[in-house]
NUFI-413643 format. One record per residue: residue in one letter; x, y, z of N, C-alpha, C, O in turn. Coordinates in steps of 0.1 Angstrom, whole numbers, plus 5000, padded with zeros to 4 digits. Layout:
BEGIN
AXYZXYZXYZXYZ...
This chain:
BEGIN
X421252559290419852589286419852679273420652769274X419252659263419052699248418152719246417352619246X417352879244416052889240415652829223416452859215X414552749219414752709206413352789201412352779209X413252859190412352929186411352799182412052699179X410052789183408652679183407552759174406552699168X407852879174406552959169405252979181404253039179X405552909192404452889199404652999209404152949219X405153129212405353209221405853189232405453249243X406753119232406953089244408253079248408753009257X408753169238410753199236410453369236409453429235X411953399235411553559234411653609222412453549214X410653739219410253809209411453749195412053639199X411853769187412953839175412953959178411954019177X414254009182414254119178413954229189414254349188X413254159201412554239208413754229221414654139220X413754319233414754339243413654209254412454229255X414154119259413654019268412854119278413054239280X411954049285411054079296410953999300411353899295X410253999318410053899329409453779328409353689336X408753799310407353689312408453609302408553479304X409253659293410453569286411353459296411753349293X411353519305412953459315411353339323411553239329X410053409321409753269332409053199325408353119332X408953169313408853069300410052999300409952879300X411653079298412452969296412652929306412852809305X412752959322412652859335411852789338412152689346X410552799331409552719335409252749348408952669357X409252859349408152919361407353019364406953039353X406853099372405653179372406453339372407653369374X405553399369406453569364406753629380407353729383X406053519387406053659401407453569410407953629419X407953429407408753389409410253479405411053539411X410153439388411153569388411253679395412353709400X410353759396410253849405410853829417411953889418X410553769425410953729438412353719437412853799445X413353649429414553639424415553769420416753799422X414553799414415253959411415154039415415654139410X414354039431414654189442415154079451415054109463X415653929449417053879464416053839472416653809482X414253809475413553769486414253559486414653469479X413953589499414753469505413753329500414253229494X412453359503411353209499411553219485410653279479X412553159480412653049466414052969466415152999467X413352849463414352719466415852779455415852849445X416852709461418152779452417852629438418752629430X417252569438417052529422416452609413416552639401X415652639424414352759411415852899408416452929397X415952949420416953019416417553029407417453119398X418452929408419552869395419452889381420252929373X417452829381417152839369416752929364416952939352X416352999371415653159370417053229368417253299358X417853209374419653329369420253279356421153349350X419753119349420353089341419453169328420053229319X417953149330417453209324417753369316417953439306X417753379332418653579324419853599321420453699318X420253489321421853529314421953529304422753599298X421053399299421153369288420253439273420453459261X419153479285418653579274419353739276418953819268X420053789284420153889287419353979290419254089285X418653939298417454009305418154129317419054109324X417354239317417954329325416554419332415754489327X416754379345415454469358415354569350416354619344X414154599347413754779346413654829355412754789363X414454959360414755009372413555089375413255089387X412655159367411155189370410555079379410255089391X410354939367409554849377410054809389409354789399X411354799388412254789407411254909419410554899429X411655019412411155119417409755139423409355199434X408855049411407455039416406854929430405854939438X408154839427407454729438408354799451407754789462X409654849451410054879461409754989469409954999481X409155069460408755269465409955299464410055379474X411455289457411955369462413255379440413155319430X413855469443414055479432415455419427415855409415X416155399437417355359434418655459430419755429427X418255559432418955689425418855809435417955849442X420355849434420656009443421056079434421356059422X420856209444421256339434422056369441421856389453X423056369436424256459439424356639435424356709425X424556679446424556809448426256899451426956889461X426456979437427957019440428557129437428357179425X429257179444429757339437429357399424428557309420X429457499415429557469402430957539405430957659408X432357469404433657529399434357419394433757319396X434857419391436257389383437657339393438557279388X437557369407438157349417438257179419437357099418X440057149423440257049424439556979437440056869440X438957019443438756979455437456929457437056819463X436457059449435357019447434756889435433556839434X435856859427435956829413435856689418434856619418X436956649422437756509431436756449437436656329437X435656569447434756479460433756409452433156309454X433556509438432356459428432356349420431356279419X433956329414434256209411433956069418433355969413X434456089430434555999443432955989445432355879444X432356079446430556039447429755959436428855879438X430355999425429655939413430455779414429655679415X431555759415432355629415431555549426431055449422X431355579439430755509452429255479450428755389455X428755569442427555519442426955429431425855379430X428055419422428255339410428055209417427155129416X429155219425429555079429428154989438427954869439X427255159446426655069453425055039449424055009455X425355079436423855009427423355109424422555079416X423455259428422555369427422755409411423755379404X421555499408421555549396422155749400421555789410X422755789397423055939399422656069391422756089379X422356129400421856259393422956389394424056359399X422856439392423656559392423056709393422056749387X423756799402423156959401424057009406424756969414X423957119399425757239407424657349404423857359396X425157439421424457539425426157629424427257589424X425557759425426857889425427257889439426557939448X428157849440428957869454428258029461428058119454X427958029473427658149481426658189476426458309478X425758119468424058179464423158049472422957939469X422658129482421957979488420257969483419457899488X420058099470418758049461419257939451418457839448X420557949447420757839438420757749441420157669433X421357699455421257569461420057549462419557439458X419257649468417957559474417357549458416457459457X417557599450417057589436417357429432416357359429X418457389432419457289429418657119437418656999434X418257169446418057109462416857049451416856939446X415857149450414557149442414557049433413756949433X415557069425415456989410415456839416414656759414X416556829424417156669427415856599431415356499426X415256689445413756599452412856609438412456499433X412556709432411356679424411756539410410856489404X413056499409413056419398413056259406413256159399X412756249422412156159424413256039431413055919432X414856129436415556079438414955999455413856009461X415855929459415755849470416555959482416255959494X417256029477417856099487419456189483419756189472X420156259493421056409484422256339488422056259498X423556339484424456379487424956469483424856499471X425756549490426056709490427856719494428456669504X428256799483429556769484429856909487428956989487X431356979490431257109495430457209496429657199486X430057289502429057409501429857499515430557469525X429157619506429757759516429057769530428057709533X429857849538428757869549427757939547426857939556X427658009537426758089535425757969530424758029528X425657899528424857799519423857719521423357639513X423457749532422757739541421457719536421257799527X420257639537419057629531417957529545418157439553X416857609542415657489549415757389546415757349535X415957299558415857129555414557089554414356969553X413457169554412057059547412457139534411557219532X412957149529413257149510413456949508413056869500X414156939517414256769515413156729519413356609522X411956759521411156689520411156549528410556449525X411656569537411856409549412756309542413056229551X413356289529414656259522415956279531416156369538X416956139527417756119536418856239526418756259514X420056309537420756339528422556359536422756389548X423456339529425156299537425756409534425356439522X426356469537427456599533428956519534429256449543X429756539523430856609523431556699528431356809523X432356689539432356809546431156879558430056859559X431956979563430756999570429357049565429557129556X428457029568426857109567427057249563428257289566X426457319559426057469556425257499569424557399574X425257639575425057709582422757649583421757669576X423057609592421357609598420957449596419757419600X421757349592421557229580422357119594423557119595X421657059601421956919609421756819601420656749598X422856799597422756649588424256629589425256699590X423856469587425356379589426156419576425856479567X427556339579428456419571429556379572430056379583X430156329561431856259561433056359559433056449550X433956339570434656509564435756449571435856379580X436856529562438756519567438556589580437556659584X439656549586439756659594441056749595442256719599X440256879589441156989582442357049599443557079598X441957049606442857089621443956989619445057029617X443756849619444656739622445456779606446656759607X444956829593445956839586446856929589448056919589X446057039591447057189591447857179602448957219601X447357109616448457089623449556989621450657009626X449356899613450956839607451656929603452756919607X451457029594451957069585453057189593454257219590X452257219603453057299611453857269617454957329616X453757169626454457079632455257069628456257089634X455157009613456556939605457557069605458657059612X457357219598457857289599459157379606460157439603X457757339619458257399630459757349636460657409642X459557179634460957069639461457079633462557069637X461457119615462757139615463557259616464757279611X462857359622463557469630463157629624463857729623X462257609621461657759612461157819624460557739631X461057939629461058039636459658039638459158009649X458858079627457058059626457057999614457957939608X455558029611455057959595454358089591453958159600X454358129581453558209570452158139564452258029561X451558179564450158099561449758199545449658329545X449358119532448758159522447258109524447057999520X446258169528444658069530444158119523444358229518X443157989519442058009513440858129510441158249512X439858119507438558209515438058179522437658069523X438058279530437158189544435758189543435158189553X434958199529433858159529433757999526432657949523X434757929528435157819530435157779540435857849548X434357619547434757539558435957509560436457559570X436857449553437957409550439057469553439957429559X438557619544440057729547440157809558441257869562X438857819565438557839581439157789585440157839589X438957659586439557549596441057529594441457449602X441657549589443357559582443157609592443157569603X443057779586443357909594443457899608444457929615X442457869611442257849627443657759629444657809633X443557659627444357549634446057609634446857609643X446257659618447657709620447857779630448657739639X447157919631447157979645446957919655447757979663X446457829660446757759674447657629676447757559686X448157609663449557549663450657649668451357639678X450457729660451657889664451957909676453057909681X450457949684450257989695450357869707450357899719X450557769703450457629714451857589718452057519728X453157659705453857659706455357789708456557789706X454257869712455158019717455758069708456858119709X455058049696455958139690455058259676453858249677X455458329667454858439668453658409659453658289655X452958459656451658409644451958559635451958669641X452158549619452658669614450758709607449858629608X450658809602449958829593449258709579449958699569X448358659579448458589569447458669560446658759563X447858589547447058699537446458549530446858439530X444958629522443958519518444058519499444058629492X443958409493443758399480442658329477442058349488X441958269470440858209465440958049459440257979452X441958039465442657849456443057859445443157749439X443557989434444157969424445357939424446057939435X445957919413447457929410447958099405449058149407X446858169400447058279397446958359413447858439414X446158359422446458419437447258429443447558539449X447758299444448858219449449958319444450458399452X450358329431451158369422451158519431452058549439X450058599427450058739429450358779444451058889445X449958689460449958719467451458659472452158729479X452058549467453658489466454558639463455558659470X454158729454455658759459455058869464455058959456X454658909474454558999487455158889496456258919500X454858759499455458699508456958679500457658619508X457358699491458958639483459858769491460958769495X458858869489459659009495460159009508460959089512X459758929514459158949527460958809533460858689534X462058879535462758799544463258719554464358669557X461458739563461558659578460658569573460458469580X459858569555459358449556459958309551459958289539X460458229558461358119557460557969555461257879551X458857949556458257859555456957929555456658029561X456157859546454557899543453857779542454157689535X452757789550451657679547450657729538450357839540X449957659526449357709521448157659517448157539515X447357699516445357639518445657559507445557449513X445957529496445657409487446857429478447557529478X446957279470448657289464448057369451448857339442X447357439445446857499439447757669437448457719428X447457699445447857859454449357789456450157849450X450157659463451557689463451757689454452357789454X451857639442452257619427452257739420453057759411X451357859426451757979425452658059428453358139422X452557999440454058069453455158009447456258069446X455057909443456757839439457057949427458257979425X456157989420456758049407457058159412458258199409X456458229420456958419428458258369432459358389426X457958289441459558269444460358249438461458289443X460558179423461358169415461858279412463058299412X460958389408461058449399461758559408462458659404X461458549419462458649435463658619437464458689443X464058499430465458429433466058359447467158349453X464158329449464558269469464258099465463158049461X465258049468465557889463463957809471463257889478X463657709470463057579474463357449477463357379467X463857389490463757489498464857539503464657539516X465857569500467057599509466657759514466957789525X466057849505465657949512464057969522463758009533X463057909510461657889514461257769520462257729527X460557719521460357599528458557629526457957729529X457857499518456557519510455657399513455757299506X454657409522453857289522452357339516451857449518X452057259509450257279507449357169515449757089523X447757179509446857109509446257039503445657119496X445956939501445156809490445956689485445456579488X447456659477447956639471447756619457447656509452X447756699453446856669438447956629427449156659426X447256539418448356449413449356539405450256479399X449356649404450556709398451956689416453056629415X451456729425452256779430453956729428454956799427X453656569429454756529432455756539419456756469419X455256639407455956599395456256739393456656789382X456056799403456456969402458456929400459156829401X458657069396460457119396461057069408462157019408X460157099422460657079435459256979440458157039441X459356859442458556809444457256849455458156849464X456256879460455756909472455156859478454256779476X455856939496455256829504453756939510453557059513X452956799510451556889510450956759520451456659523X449356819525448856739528447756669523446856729519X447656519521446756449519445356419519444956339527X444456489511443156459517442656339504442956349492X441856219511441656089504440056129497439056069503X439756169490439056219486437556099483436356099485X438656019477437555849475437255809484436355729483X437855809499437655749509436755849516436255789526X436455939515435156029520434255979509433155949515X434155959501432955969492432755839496431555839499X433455679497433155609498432355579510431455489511X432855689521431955669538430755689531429855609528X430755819529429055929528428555829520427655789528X428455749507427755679502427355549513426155519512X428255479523427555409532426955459540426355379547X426955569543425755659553424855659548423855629554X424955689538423655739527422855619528421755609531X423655519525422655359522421755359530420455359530X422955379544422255309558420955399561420055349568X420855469557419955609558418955539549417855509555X418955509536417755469531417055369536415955369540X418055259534417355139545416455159557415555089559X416755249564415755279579414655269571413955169572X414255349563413055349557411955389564410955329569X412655559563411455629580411655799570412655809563X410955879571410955999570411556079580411556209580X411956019586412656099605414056099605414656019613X414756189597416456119600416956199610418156209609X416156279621416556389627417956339638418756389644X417356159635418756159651419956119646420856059652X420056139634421756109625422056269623423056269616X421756399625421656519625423356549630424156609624X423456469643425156489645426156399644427256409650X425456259632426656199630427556239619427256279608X428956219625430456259617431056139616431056059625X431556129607432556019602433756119598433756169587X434656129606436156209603437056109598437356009604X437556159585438756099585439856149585439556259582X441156139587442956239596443256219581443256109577X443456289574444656359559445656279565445756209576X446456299554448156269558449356339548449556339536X449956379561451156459555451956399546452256279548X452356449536453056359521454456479525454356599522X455456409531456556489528457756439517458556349516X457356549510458656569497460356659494461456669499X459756689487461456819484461056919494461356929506X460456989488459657119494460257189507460657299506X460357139516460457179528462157119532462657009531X462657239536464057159546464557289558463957399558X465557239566465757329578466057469573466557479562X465757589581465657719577467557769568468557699568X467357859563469057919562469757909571469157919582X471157889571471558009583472258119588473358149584X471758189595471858349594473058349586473958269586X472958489576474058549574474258449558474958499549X473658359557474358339543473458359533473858339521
Protein backbone atom coordinates (compact mmCIF):
# COMPACT_ATOMS: atom_id res chain seq x y z
CA UNK A 1 0.00 0.00 0.00
CA UNK A 2 1.56 3.52 -1.20
CA UNK A 3 0.09 6.69 -0.19
CA UNK A 4 0.15 8.85 -3.55
CA UNK A 5 -0.19 12.65 -2.93
CA UNK A 6 -3.78 13.76 -5.27
CA UNK A 7 -3.92 17.25 -3.82
CA UNK A 8 -7.34 16.08 -2.83
CA UNK A 9 -6.80 15.65 1.09
CA UNK A 10 -6.98 12.58 1.41
CA UNK A 11 -3.18 11.45 2.08
CA UNK A 12 -1.27 12.78 4.97
CA UNK A 13 -0.44 16.39 5.61
CA UNK A 14 3.58 17.23 4.09
CA UNK A 15 5.32 17.58 6.57
CA UNK A 16 2.80 17.13 9.21
CA UNK A 17 3.19 13.95 11.99
CA UNK A 18 0.05 11.48 10.75
CA UNK A 19 -3.25 11.35 12.72
CA UNK A 20 -6.21 8.85 12.98
CA UNK A 21 -8.23 10.60 10.19
CA UNK A 22 -4.72 9.99 7.89
CA UNK A 23 -4.54 6.10 8.61
CA UNK A 24 -8.54 5.96 7.86
CA UNK A 25 -8.26 7.66 4.44
CA UNK A 26 -5.42 5.38 3.46
CA UNK A 27 -7.54 2.13 4.78
CA UNK A 28 -10.45 3.30 3.44
CA UNK A 29 -12.29 3.27 6.58
CA UNK A 30 -14.09 5.22 9.26
CA UNK A 31 -11.91 7.03 12.05
CA UNK A 32 -13.75 5.28 14.81
CA UNK A 33 -12.72 1.92 13.14
CA UNK A 34 -9.28 2.79 13.50
CA UNK A 35 -9.96 3.46 16.75
CA UNK A 36 -11.38 0.23 17.62
CA UNK A 37 -8.05 -1.29 16.23
CA UNK A 38 -5.89 0.68 18.15
CA UNK A 39 -7.22 -0.05 21.78
CA UNK A 40 -7.29 -4.33 20.50
CA UNK A 41 -11.54 -4.26 20.70
CA UNK A 42 -12.43 -7.62 19.23
CA UNK A 43 -15.62 -6.48 16.68
CA UNK A 44 -13.43 -5.79 13.62
CA UNK A 45 -13.02 -8.27 10.84
CA UNK A 46 -9.07 -9.25 10.70
CA UNK A 47 -9.26 -7.78 6.89
CA UNK A 48 -10.21 -4.39 8.16
CA UNK A 49 -7.58 -5.03 10.71
CA UNK A 50 -4.80 -5.83 8.40
CA UNK A 51 -5.64 -2.82 6.61
CA UNK A 52 -5.95 -0.54 9.24
CA UNK A 53 -2.13 -2.01 10.77
CA UNK A 54 -0.87 -1.67 7.24
CA UNK A 55 -2.00 1.74 7.20
CA UNK A 56 0.04 2.80 10.28
CA UNK A 57 3.01 1.30 9.45
CA UNK A 58 3.30 2.76 6.61
CA UNK A 59 2.54 6.08 7.56
CA UNK A 60 4.03 5.80 10.84
CA UNK A 61 1.34 6.71 12.78
CA UNK A 62 1.67 6.59 16.60
CA UNK A 63 -1.59 6.53 19.51
CA UNK A 64 -1.41 9.74 21.35
CA UNK A 65 -1.18 8.45 24.70
CA UNK A 66 -3.47 11.58 26.02
CA UNK A 67 -6.17 10.43 23.49
CA UNK A 68 -5.61 6.52 24.80
CA UNK A 69 -6.07 8.05 28.08
CA UNK A 70 -9.22 9.87 27.20
CA UNK A 71 -11.22 6.99 25.85
CA UNK A 72 -9.85 4.63 28.45
CA UNK A 73 -9.96 6.93 31.86
CA UNK A 74 -6.85 5.76 32.64
CA UNK A 75 -3.35 7.02 31.94
CA UNK A 76 -1.08 4.41 31.13
CA UNK A 77 1.61 5.70 33.42
CA UNK A 78 3.06 4.92 37.15
CA UNK A 79 5.00 6.73 39.48
CA UNK A 80 7.56 5.30 40.81
CA UNK A 81 8.44 6.15 44.23
CA UNK A 82 12.20 5.71 45.66
CA UNK A 83 14.76 6.30 48.26
CA UNK A 84 16.77 9.42 47.35
CA UNK A 85 20.40 7.49 47.81
CA UNK A 86 22.90 6.36 45.84
CA UNK A 87 22.66 2.81 47.44
CA UNK A 88 23.06 -0.25 45.36
CA UNK A 89 20.11 -1.74 46.50
CA UNK A 90 17.91 0.92 46.23
CA UNK A 91 19.52 1.98 42.81
CA UNK A 92 19.09 -1.75 41.17
CA UNK A 93 15.19 -2.10 42.46
CA UNK A 94 14.76 1.31 40.45
CA UNK A 95 16.35 0.21 37.52
CA UNK A 96 14.35 -3.12 37.53
CA UNK A 97 11.03 -0.93 37.93
CA UNK A 98 11.73 1.42 35.16
CA UNK A 99 12.83 -1.71 32.85
CA UNK A 100 9.35 -3.78 33.82
CA UNK A 101 7.29 -1.31 33.25
CA UNK A 102 8.92 -0.31 29.97
CA UNK A 103 8.23 -3.62 28.93
CA UNK A 104 4.70 -3.59 30.10
CA UNK A 105 3.52 -0.48 28.11
CA UNK A 106 3.45 1.94 31.00
CA UNK A 107 4.81 5.44 30.72
CA UNK A 108 6.97 6.22 34.22
CA UNK A 109 7.31 8.77 36.47
CA UNK A 110 9.64 9.22 39.05
CA UNK A 111 10.06 10.79 42.84
CA UNK A 112 12.74 10.17 45.59
CA UNK A 113 11.65 11.11 49.01
CA UNK A 114 14.63 11.30 52.01
CA UNK A 115 14.90 8.11 53.54
CA UNK A 116 13.32 8.38 57.34
CA UNK A 117 11.33 11.71 56.50
CA UNK A 118 7.80 10.35 56.08
CA UNK A 119 6.69 14.37 55.07
CA UNK A 120 8.88 13.76 52.14
CA UNK A 121 7.36 10.66 51.18
CA UNK A 122 3.97 11.66 51.72
CA UNK A 123 5.19 14.93 49.82
CA UNK A 124 6.63 12.58 47.01
CA UNK A 125 3.31 10.39 47.31
CA UNK A 126 1.53 13.87 46.39
CA UNK A 127 3.44 14.77 43.34
CA UNK A 128 3.03 11.16 41.67
CA UNK A 129 -1.25 11.11 42.32
CA UNK A 130 -1.56 14.67 41.40
CA UNK A 131 0.33 14.36 37.88
CA UNK A 132 -2.51 11.83 37.11
CA UNK A 133 -0.60 8.59 37.36
CA UNK A 134 -2.70 5.23 37.20
CA UNK A 135 -1.11 4.02 40.29
CA UNK A 136 2.54 3.85 42.77
CA UNK A 137 5.10 1.52 42.77
CA UNK A 138 7.21 1.95 45.78
CA UNK A 139 10.53 0.64 46.05
CA UNK A 140 12.44 0.54 49.56
CA UNK A 141 11.22 2.77 52.32
CA UNK A 142 12.08 3.01 56.09
CA UNK A 143 10.04 1.87 58.74
CA UNK A 144 9.69 5.02 59.72
CA UNK A 145 8.10 5.80 56.36
CA UNK A 146 5.07 5.24 57.08
CA UNK A 147 2.29 7.55 55.48
CA UNK A 148 -1.79 7.63 55.24
CA UNK A 149 -3.07 5.47 52.52
CA UNK A 150 -5.98 7.90 51.40
CA UNK A 151 -2.81 10.11 50.15
CA UNK A 152 -3.47 7.36 47.28
CA UNK A 153 -6.45 8.41 46.80
CA UNK A 154 -8.12 4.86 46.09
CA UNK A 155 -5.01 4.34 43.40
CA UNK A 156 -3.55 0.91 43.11
CA UNK A 157 -0.06 0.72 44.67
CA UNK A 158 2.95 -2.61 44.92
CA UNK A 159 5.91 -2.22 47.26
CA UNK A 160 9.21 -3.52 46.93
CA UNK A 161 9.91 -5.03 49.89
CA UNK A 162 7.99 -4.77 52.73
CA UNK A 163 5.27 -1.77 53.33
CA UNK A 164 6.26 1.12 55.73
CA UNK A 165 4.80 1.02 59.14
CA UNK A 166 0.79 1.65 59.06
CA UNK A 167 0.66 0.97 54.99
CA UNK A 168 -1.41 -2.64 53.93
CA UNK A 169 -0.44 -2.98 50.53
CA UNK A 170 0.73 -5.80 48.49
CA UNK A 171 4.30 -6.20 47.97
CA UNK A 172 7.12 -8.31 46.12
CA UNK A 173 9.98 -8.90 48.41
CA UNK A 174 13.17 -11.44 48.85
CA UNK A 175 13.14 -13.18 51.52
CA UNK A 176 15.87 -11.63 53.65
CA UNK A 177 15.56 -14.75 56.76
CA UNK A 178 15.91 -17.51 53.89
CA UNK A 179 19.09 -15.40 52.76
CA UNK A 180 20.77 -14.66 55.97
CA UNK A 181 20.04 -18.10 57.03
CA UNK A 182 22.13 -19.71 54.10
CA UNK A 183 24.72 -17.69 54.76
CA UNK A 184 25.03 -19.06 58.21
CA UNK A 185 24.48 -22.20 57.60
CA UNK A 186 27.13 -22.30 54.94
CA UNK A 187 29.45 -21.03 57.61
CA UNK A 188 28.67 -22.81 60.24
CA UNK A 189 29.37 -26.52 58.13
CA UNK A 190 32.26 -25.59 57.43
CA UNK A 191 33.20 -25.54 61.01
CA UNK A 192 33.39 -21.93 62.33
CA UNK A 193 32.51 -21.82 66.02
CA UNK A 194 29.83 -18.70 65.49
CA UNK A 195 29.43 -16.00 62.84
CA UNK A 196 30.18 -12.26 63.47
CA UNK A 197 27.60 -10.24 62.03
CA UNK A 198 28.44 -6.56 60.30
CA UNK A 199 24.47 -5.11 59.91
CA UNK A 200 23.06 -2.78 58.33
CA UNK A 201 20.67 0.09 60.07
CA UNK A 202 18.05 -1.14 61.45
CA UNK A 203 16.03 1.54 60.24
CA UNK A 204 16.00 -0.77 57.48
CA UNK A 205 13.43 -3.70 56.68
CA UNK A 206 16.05 -5.66 55.30
CA UNK A 207 18.86 -5.19 57.83
CA UNK A 208 16.32 -6.03 60.59
CA UNK A 209 15.58 -9.00 59.04
CA UNK A 210 19.33 -10.26 58.46
CA UNK A 211 19.83 -9.39 62.05
CA UNK A 212 17.04 -11.23 63.32
CA UNK A 213 17.53 -14.34 61.30
CA UNK A 214 21.39 -14.57 61.94
CA UNK A 215 20.52 -14.70 65.57
CA UNK A 216 18.21 -17.42 65.31
CA UNK A 217 20.35 -19.25 63.09
CA UNK A 218 23.07 -18.99 66.01
CA UNK A 219 20.67 -19.81 68.54
CA UNK A 220 18.80 -22.87 66.59
CA UNK A 221 22.09 -24.15 66.43
CA UNK A 222 23.71 -23.93 70.14
CA UNK A 223 25.97 -22.03 69.61
CA UNK A 224 27.08 -18.51 70.94
CA UNK A 225 25.53 -15.23 69.23
CA UNK A 226 28.60 -12.61 69.75
CA UNK A 227 27.97 -8.83 69.81
CA UNK A 228 27.23 -7.51 66.42
CA UNK A 229 27.97 -4.00 65.56
CA UNK A 230 25.88 -1.87 62.96
CA UNK A 231 27.19 0.25 59.80
CA UNK A 232 25.03 2.02 57.32
CA UNK A 233 25.82 -0.04 53.89
CA UNK A 234 29.02 1.81 53.15
CA UNK A 235 32.32 0.63 52.15
CA UNK A 236 33.70 3.33 54.38
CA UNK A 237 31.64 1.65 57.71
CA UNK A 238 32.41 -1.46 56.81
CA UNK A 239 36.09 -0.28 56.57
CA UNK A 240 35.91 1.62 59.98
CA UNK A 241 33.89 -0.99 61.99
CA UNK A 242 36.27 -4.07 60.12
CA UNK A 243 39.03 -3.55 62.03
CA UNK A 244 37.42 -3.65 65.52
CA UNK A 245 36.34 -6.94 64.23
CA UNK A 246 40.16 -7.60 62.42
CA UNK A 247 41.28 -7.05 66.22
CA UNK A 248 39.11 -9.21 67.47
CA UNK A 249 40.72 -13.09 67.30
CA UNK A 250 37.64 -15.32 67.95
CA UNK A 251 36.39 -13.60 64.96
CA UNK A 252 36.93 -16.42 62.30
CA UNK A 253 33.70 -15.59 59.93
CA UNK A 254 31.45 -12.55 59.53
CA UNK A 255 28.16 -12.13 57.79
CA UNK A 256 27.68 -8.96 56.54
CA UNK A 257 24.36 -6.68 55.61
CA UNK A 258 25.49 -5.89 52.03
CA UNK A 259 28.67 -6.64 49.82
CA UNK A 260 29.07 -2.93 50.19
CA UNK A 261 30.27 -2.86 53.99
CA UNK A 262 32.28 -6.37 53.25
CA UNK A 263 34.42 -4.70 50.62
CA UNK A 264 35.19 -2.61 53.54
CA UNK A 265 35.97 -5.41 55.95
CA UNK A 266 38.20 -7.14 53.27
CA UNK A 267 40.39 -3.92 53.26
CA UNK A 268 40.59 -3.81 57.51
CA UNK A 269 41.51 -7.08 57.20
CA UNK A 270 44.12 -6.69 54.83
CA UNK A 271 45.53 -4.03 56.29
CA UNK A 272 45.45 -6.40 59.97
CA UNK A 273 47.29 -9.00 58.12
CA UNK A 274 44.33 -11.60 58.76
CA UNK A 275 44.31 -13.62 55.32
CA UNK A 276 40.79 -14.27 53.28
CA UNK A 277 39.96 -16.72 53.83
CA UNK A 278 42.37 -18.82 55.48
CA UNK A 279 42.18 -16.64 58.55
CA UNK A 280 38.57 -14.77 58.01
CA UNK A 281 35.99 -16.23 56.29
CA UNK A 282 33.50 -13.22 54.54
CA UNK A 283 30.11 -13.52 53.22
CA UNK A 284 27.78 -10.51 52.19
CA UNK A 285 24.41 -9.46 50.80
CA UNK A 286 23.08 -8.60 47.23
CA UNK A 287 25.85 -9.69 44.82
CA UNK A 288 26.65 -6.79 43.24
CA UNK A 289 28.49 -7.01 39.99
CA UNK A 290 31.74 -6.07 41.40
CA UNK A 291 31.77 -8.81 43.87
CA UNK A 292 33.04 -11.59 41.95
CA UNK A 293 36.02 -9.51 40.53
CA UNK A 294 37.22 -8.51 43.96
CA UNK A 295 41.23 -9.72 45.03
CA UNK A 296 39.27 -12.60 46.84
CA UNK A 297 36.28 -13.30 45.06
CA UNK A 298 32.93 -13.02 47.30
CA UNK A 299 30.68 -15.28 48.42
CA UNK A 300 27.57 -13.27 49.19
CA UNK A 301 24.02 -13.58 48.85
CA UNK A 302 21.88 -13.11 45.84
CA UNK A 303 19.05 -10.90 45.69
CA UNK A 304 17.40 -10.85 41.87
CA UNK A 305 16.56 -7.59 41.88
CA UNK A 306 14.75 -7.71 38.16
CA UNK A 307 12.91 -10.47 39.18
CA UNK A 308 11.12 -8.45 42.07
CA UNK A 309 10.51 -5.64 39.92
CA UNK A 310 9.34 -7.86 37.30
CA UNK A 311 6.59 -9.53 39.91
CA UNK A 312 5.54 -5.92 41.49
CA UNK A 313 4.90 -4.62 37.90
CA UNK A 314 2.46 -7.74 37.35
CA UNK A 315 0.72 -7.00 40.47
CA UNK A 316 0.58 -3.69 39.66
CA UNK A 317 -1.17 -4.46 36.16
CA UNK A 318 -3.45 -6.90 37.82
CA UNK A 319 -4.39 -4.18 40.23
CA UNK A 320 -5.21 -1.76 37.47
CA UNK A 321 -7.26 -4.07 35.46
CA UNK A 322 -9.84 -4.73 38.46
CA UNK A 323 -10.77 -1.36 37.72
CA UNK A 324 -12.37 -0.65 41.26
CA UNK A 325 -11.09 2.05 43.83
CA UNK A 326 -11.21 -0.76 46.63
CA UNK A 327 -7.76 -2.59 46.64
CA UNK A 328 -8.25 -3.20 50.38
CA UNK A 329 -8.33 -7.17 49.83
CA UNK A 330 -4.72 -7.39 48.08
CA UNK A 331 -3.61 -5.37 51.53
CA UNK A 332 -1.79 -8.90 52.50
CA UNK A 333 -0.70 -10.12 49.26
CA UNK A 334 3.15 -11.18 49.22
CA UNK A 335 4.86 -12.53 46.40
CA UNK A 336 8.38 -13.78 48.20
CA UNK A 337 11.11 -14.59 46.31
CA UNK A 338 14.32 -17.11 48.22
CA UNK A 339 17.91 -15.02 47.28
CA UNK A 340 20.54 -17.43 46.55
CA UNK A 341 23.76 -18.00 48.06
CA UNK A 342 26.68 -17.39 45.44
CA UNK A 343 29.64 -19.22 46.99
CA UNK A 344 33.06 -17.96 46.00
CA UNK A 345 36.71 -17.60 47.41
CA UNK A 346 35.67 -15.78 50.41
CA UNK A 347 34.85 -18.30 52.88
CA UNK A 348 36.84 -21.68 53.74
CA UNK A 349 37.11 -23.99 57.05
CA UNK A 350 38.28 -22.05 60.24
CA UNK A 351 42.32 -22.11 61.14
CA UNK A 352 43.67 -24.51 63.09
CA UNK A 353 44.31 -23.87 66.57
CA UNK A 354 47.73 -22.85 67.23
CA UNK A 355 48.84 -21.90 63.73
Amino acid sequence: MTAQSTGSGDTPRDGLRPVMTDVARLAGVSQKTVSRVVRGEANVSTAVRDRVNAAIAELGFRPNAAARALVSKRSNAVGILTPATPLYGPSAELLGLERAAGRAGLTVLIASAEAGEATTVTAAIRRLIDSGVDGLLMGSLLTSDGVDETELHGKPAVVVGDPPEGMQLPAAVTDQEAGARAAIEHLLALGHRTVHHLAGPSAWHSATARTLAWRAALQNAGRPVPTHVMGDWTSRSGYELGRKLAADPDATAVFVGNDQMAIGLLRALAEAGRRVPEDVSVVGFDDIPDAEYLPVPLTTVKQDFQELADRAVEMFTALVDEDTTDHTDHGDDRLVITPELVVRRSTAPPPTPGR
